[in-house]
C-alpha positions as CSV (number, residue, x, y, z in Angstrom):
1,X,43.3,-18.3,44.5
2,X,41.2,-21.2,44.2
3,X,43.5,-24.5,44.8
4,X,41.0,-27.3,44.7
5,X,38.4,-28.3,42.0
6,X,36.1,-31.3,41.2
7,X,36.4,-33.3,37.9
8,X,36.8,-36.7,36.7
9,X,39.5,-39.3,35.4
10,X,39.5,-41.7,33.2
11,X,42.2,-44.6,33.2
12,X,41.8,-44.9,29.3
13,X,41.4,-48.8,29.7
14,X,37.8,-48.7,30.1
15,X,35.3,-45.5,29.8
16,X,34.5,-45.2,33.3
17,X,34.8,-41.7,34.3
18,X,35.6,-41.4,37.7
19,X,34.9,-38.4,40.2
20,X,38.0,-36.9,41.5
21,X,38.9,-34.2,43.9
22,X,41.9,-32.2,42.1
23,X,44.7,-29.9,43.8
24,X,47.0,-27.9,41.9
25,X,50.8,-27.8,43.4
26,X,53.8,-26.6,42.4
27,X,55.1,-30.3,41.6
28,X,52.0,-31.1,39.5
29,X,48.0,-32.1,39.8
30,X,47.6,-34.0,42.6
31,X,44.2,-36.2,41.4
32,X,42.5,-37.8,44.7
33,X,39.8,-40.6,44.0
34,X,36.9,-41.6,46.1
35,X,38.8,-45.0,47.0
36,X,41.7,-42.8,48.9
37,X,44.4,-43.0,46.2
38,X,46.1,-40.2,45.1
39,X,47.7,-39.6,41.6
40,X,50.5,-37.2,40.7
41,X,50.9,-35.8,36.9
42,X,53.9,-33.8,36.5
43,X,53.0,-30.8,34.0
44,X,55.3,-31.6,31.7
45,X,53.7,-34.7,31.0
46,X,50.3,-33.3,30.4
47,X,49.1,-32.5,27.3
48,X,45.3,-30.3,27.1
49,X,42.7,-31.2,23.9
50,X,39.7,-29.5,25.2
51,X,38.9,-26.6,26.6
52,X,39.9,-23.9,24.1
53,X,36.2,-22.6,22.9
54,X,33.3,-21.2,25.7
55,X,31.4,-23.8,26.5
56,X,33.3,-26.6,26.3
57,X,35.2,-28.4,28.5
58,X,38.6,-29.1,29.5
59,X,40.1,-32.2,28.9
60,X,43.8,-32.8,29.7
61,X,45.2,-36.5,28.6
62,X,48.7,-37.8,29.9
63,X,50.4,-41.2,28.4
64,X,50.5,-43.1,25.1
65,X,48.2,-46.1,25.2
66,X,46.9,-46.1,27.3
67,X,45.8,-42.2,27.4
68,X,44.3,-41.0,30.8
69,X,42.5,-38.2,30.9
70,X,40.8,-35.8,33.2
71,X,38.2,-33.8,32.8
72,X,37.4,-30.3,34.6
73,X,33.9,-28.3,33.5
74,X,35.1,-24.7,35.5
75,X,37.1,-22.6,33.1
76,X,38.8,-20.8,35.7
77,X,40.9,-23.7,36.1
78,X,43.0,-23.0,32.8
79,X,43.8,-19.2,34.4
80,X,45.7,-21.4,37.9
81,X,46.9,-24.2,35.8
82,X,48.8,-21.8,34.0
83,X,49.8,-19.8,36.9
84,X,51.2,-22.9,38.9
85,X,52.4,-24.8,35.7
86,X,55.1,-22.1,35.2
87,X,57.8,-23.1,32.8
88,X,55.2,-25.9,31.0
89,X,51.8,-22.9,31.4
90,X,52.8,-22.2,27.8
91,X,51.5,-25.8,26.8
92,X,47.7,-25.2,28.0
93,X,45.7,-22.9,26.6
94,X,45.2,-19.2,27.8
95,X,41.4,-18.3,28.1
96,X,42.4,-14.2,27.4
97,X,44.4,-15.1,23.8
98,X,41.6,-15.0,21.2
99,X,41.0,-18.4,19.5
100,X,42.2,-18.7,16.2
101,X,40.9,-19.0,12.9
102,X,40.1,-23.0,11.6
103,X,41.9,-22.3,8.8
104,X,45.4,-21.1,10.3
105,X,45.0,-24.7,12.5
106,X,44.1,-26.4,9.5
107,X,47.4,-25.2,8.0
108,X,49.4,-25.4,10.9
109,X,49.0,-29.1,11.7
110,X,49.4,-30.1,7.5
111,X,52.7,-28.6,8.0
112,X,54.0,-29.9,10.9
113,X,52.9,-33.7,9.4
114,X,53.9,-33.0,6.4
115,X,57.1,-31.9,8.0
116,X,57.6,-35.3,10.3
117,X,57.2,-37.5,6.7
118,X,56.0,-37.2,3.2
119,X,53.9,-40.5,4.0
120,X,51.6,-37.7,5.8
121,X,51.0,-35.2,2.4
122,X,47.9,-37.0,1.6
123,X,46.4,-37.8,4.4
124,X,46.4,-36.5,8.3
125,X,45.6,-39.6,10.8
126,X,48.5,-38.6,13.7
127,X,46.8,-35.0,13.9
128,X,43.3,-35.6,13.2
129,X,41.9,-35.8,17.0
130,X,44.2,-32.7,17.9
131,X,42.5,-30.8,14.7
132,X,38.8,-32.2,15.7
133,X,39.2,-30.8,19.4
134,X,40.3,-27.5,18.0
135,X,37.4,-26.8,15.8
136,X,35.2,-24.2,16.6
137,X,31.2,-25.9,17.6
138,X,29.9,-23.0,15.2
139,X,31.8,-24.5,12.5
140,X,31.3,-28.2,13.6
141,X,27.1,-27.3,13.7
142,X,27.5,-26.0,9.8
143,X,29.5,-28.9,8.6
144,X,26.7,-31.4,10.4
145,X,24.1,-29.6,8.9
146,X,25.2,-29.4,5.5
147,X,25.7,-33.6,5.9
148,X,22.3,-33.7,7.3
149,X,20.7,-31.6,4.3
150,X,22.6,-34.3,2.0
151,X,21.4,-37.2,3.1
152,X,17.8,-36.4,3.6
153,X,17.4,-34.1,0.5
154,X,14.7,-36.4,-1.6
155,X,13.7,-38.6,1.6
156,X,10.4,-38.1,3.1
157,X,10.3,-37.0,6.1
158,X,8.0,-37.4,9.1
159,X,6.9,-34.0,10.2
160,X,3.4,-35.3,12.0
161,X,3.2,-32.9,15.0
162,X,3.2,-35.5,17.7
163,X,6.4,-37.6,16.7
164,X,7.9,-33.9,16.6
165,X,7.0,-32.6,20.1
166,X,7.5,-35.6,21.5
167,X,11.6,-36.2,20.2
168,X,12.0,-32.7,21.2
169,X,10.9,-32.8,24.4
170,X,12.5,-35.9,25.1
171,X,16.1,-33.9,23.8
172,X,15.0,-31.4,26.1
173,X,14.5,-33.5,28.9
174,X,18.2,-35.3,28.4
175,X,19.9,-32.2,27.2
176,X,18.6,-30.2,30.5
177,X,21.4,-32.8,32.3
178,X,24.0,-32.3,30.1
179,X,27.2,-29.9,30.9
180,X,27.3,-26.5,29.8
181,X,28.2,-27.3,25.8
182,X,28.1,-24.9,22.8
183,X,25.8,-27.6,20.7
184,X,22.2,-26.8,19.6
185,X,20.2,-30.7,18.7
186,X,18.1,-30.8,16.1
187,X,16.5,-34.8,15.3
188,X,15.9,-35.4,11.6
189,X,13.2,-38.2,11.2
190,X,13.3,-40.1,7.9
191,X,11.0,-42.6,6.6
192,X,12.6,-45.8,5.7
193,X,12.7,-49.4,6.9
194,X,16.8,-49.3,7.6
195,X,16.8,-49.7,11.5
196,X,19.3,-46.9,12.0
197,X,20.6,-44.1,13.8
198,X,23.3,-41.4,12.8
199,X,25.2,-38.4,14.6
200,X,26.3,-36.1,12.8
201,X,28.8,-33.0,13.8
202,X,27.6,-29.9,16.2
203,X,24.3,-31.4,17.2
204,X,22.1,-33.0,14.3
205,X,20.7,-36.7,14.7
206,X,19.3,-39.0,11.9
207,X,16.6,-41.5,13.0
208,X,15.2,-43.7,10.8
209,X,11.1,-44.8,11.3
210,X,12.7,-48.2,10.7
211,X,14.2,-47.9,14.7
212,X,11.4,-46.1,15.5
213,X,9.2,-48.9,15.2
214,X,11.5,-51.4,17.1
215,X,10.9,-48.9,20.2
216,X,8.3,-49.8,22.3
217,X,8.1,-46.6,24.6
218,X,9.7,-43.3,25.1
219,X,12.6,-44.4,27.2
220,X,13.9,-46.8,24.8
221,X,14.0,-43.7,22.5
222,X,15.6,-41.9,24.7
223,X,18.5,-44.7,25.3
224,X,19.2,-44.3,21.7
225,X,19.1,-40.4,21.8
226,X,21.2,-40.5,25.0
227,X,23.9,-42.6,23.2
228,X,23.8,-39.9,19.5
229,X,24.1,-36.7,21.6
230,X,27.0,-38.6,23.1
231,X,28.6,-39.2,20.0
232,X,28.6,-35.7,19.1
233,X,29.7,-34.1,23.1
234,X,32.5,-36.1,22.3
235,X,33.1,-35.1,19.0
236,X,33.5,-38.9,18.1
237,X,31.9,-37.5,14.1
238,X,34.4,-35.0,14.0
239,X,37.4,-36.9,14.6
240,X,36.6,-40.1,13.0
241,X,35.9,-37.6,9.4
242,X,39.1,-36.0,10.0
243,X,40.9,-39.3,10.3
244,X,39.4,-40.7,6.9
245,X,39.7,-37.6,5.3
246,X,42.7,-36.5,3.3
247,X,44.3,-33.0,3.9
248,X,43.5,-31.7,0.3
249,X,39.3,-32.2,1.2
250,X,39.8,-30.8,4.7
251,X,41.6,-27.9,3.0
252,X,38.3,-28.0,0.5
253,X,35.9,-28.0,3.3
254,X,37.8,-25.0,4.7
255,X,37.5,-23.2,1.6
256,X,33.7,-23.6,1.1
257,X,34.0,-26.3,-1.8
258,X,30.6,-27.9,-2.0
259,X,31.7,-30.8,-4.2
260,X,33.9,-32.4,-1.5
261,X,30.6,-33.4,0.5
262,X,30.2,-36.4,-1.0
263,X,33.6,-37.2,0.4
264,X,32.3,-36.6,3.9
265,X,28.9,-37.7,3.2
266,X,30.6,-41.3,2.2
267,X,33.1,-41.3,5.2
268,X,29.8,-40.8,7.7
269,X,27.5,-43.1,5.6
270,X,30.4,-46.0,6.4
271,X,31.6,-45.0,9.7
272,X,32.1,-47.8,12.1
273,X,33.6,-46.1,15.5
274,X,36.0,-47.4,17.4
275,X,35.1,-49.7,20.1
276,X,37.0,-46.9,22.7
277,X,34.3,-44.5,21.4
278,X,31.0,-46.9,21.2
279,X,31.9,-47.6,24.8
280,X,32.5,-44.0,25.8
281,X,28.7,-43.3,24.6
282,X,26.9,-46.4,26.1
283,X,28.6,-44.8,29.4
284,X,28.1,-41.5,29.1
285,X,24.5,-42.0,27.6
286,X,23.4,-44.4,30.5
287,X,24.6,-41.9,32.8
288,X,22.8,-38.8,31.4
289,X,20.2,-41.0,31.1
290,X,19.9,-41.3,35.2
291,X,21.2,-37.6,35.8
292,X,17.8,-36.7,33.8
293,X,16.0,-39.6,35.9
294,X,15.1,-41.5,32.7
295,X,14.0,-44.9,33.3
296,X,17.5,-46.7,32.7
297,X,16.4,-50.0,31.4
298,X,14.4,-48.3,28.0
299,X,18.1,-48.4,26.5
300,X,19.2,-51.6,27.8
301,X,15.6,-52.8,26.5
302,X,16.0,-51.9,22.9
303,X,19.4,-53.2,22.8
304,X,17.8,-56.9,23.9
305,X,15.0,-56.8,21.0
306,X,17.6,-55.8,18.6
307,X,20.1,-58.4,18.7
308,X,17.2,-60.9,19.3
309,X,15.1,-59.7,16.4
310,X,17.6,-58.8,13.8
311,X,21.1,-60.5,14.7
312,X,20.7,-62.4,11.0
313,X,19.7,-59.2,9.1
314,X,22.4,-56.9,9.3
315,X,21.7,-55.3,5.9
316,X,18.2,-53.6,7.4
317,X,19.9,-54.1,11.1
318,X,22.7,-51.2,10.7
319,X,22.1,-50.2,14.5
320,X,23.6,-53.2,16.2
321,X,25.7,-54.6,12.9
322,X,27.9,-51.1,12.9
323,X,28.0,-51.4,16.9
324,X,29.8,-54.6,17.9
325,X,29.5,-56.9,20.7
326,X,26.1,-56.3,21.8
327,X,26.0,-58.6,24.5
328,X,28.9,-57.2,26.0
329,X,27.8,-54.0,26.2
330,X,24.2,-55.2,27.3
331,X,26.2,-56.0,30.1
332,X,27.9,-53.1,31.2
333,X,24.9,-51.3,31.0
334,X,23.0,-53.7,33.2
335,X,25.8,-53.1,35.5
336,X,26.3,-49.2,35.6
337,X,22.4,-49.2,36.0
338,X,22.3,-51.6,38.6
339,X,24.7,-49.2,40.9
340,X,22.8,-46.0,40.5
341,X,20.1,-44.8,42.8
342,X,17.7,-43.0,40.4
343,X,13.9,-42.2,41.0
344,X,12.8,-42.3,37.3
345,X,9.7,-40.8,35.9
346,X,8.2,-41.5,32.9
347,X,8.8,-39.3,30.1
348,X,5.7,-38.7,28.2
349,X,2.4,-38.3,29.9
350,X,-1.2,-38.9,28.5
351,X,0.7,-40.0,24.8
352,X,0.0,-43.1,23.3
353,X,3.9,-44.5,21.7
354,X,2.2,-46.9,19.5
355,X,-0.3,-44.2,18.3
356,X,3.2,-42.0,17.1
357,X,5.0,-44.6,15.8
358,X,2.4,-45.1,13.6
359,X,1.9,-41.4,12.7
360,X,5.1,-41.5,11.1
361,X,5.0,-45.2,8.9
């Protein structure tokens, strides 16, 4: 039986994940880190919100504030967790029990808030991320489409073949060093001067020409790509709807009602994420940015010409004026880039980016 496994911590105080060597005993996981210090979590204390759906990985999270958490891609690990767990295995979940149906969970969380207080009939914020990380992708992917369809129904849309291929190869070229997840992308370009970008659940992006035309190459795409797909690995969209939404228009959703989507439409259009999740994807998209050997400073790049060129014009500015502290984060990503040792290539050969940019305008 296989006793030791590779994943990565995180201390919940900043989004550094850190790789870890992990070693199931019978007292608890023994986490080592690359410095030499060793972390035990007893398995009582342990509480899993991933890893319940193929694909996607497991996440177990111990403590209140902050919340570590460690993360472990190989499914087998649930099947020895259990086994070594004993008395606690029945609080992780068992890969062999078929997963239930979204609306039974649904159901089941509304009752147990609305059976903690009454404050919680109308609304579900203590079990909205444990709700988000139990929905099934397939479900997230029809939710996230059905947004998408909303808010670019009467847009017009750039479908020039060479703005196309390109954003798709791009996705291609970032998703190849992703993890194994259940999520299929598909980039929606609208024509408009709002300098935005927008994730939406199980896979679909929004990018407006208006940030198209602030990038002046590929890999400055790419940095904003890198920090969307992000966004949705984590299922930042899906949580931070659930937490806005109240349990009678989740229970709509559930039930196929197509009028509540202007409810979730709204709750997306206005969506500020935390700054716990805006940092999670400026790390996670700078690093999948390097694992695909994507020049690193394209992102850090576009950041710079935005708050320099628009940091009075937050109306047209959305990008940077619904992601805070700029500068701070230009900073960590100077720093995170500055430690790897990546050979980067560039991403489109023989294309002219001012030629596509203005295909689409």
């Amino acid at each position: 039986m296989q006793m030791h496994w590779q994943g990565h911590y995180l201390d919940g105080i900043t989004a550094t994940r850190h790789p870890v060597n992990i070693i199931l005993t019978p007292a608890g996981i023994q986490i080592k880190k690359t410095d030499g210090s060793v972390l035990l979590w007893q398995y009582n204390e342990v509480t899993q919100t991933q890893g319940y759906y193929a694909g996607e990985q497991i996440r177990l999270e111990r403590g209140a504030d902050p919340v570590e958490a460690l993360v472990v891609s190989n499914t087998e690990f649930l099947n020895v967790l259990r086994f070594m767990a004993s008395s606690s295995a029945g609080k992780f979940h068992d890969p062999a029990i078929r997963r239930k149906r979204l609306p039974w969970i649904i159901l089941a969380v509304i009752g147990t808030i609305g059976g903690l207080s009454a404050l919680y009939i109308w609304g579900i914020p203590a079990g909205a991320n444990a709700l988000a990380d139990h929905v099934p992708p397939e479900w997230e992917a029809k939710l996230g489409e059905a947004v998408a369809k909303e808010l670019t129904v009467g847009e017009s849309m750039c479908t020039e073949t060479l703005p196309q291929q390109s954003i798709e190869h791009i996705i291609q070229t970032l998703n190849s060093a992703t993890l194994k997840h259940p999520y299929q992308f598909k980039v929606y370009l609208v024509k408009g001067e709002t300098v935005n970008a927008l994730a939406a659940p199980g896979g679909h992006i929004i990018i407006f020409t208006g940030l198209l035309e602030q990038t002046k190459n590929a890999e400055e795409l790419a940095g904003v790509l890198a920090h969307e797909m992000q966004h949705i690995l984590q299922k930042h969209a899906t949580k931070s709807i659930f937490q806005s939404l109240s349990v009678r228009a989740l229970i709509a959703i559930v039930l196929g009602d197509p009028g509540i989507m202007g409810d979730v439409i709204g709750t997306l259009g206005s969506l500020n994420y935390s700054r716990a999740y805006e940092e999670e994807a400026d790390y996670l998209g700078m690093e999948l940015l390097l694992k695909a050997n994507i020049n690193p400073t394209g992102m850090i790049d576009f950041f710079h010409t935005m708050n320099k060129k628009y940091g009075n014009e937050p109306e047209l500015f959305r990008y940077v004026s619904t992601h805070p502290l700029i500068a701070e984060r230009i900073r960590r990503l100077k720093e995170q880039a500055k430690k790897a040792s990546v050979t980067s290539k560039p991403l489109l050969i023989g294309v002219s980016w001012q030629q596509l940019v203005k295909s689409c305008v």
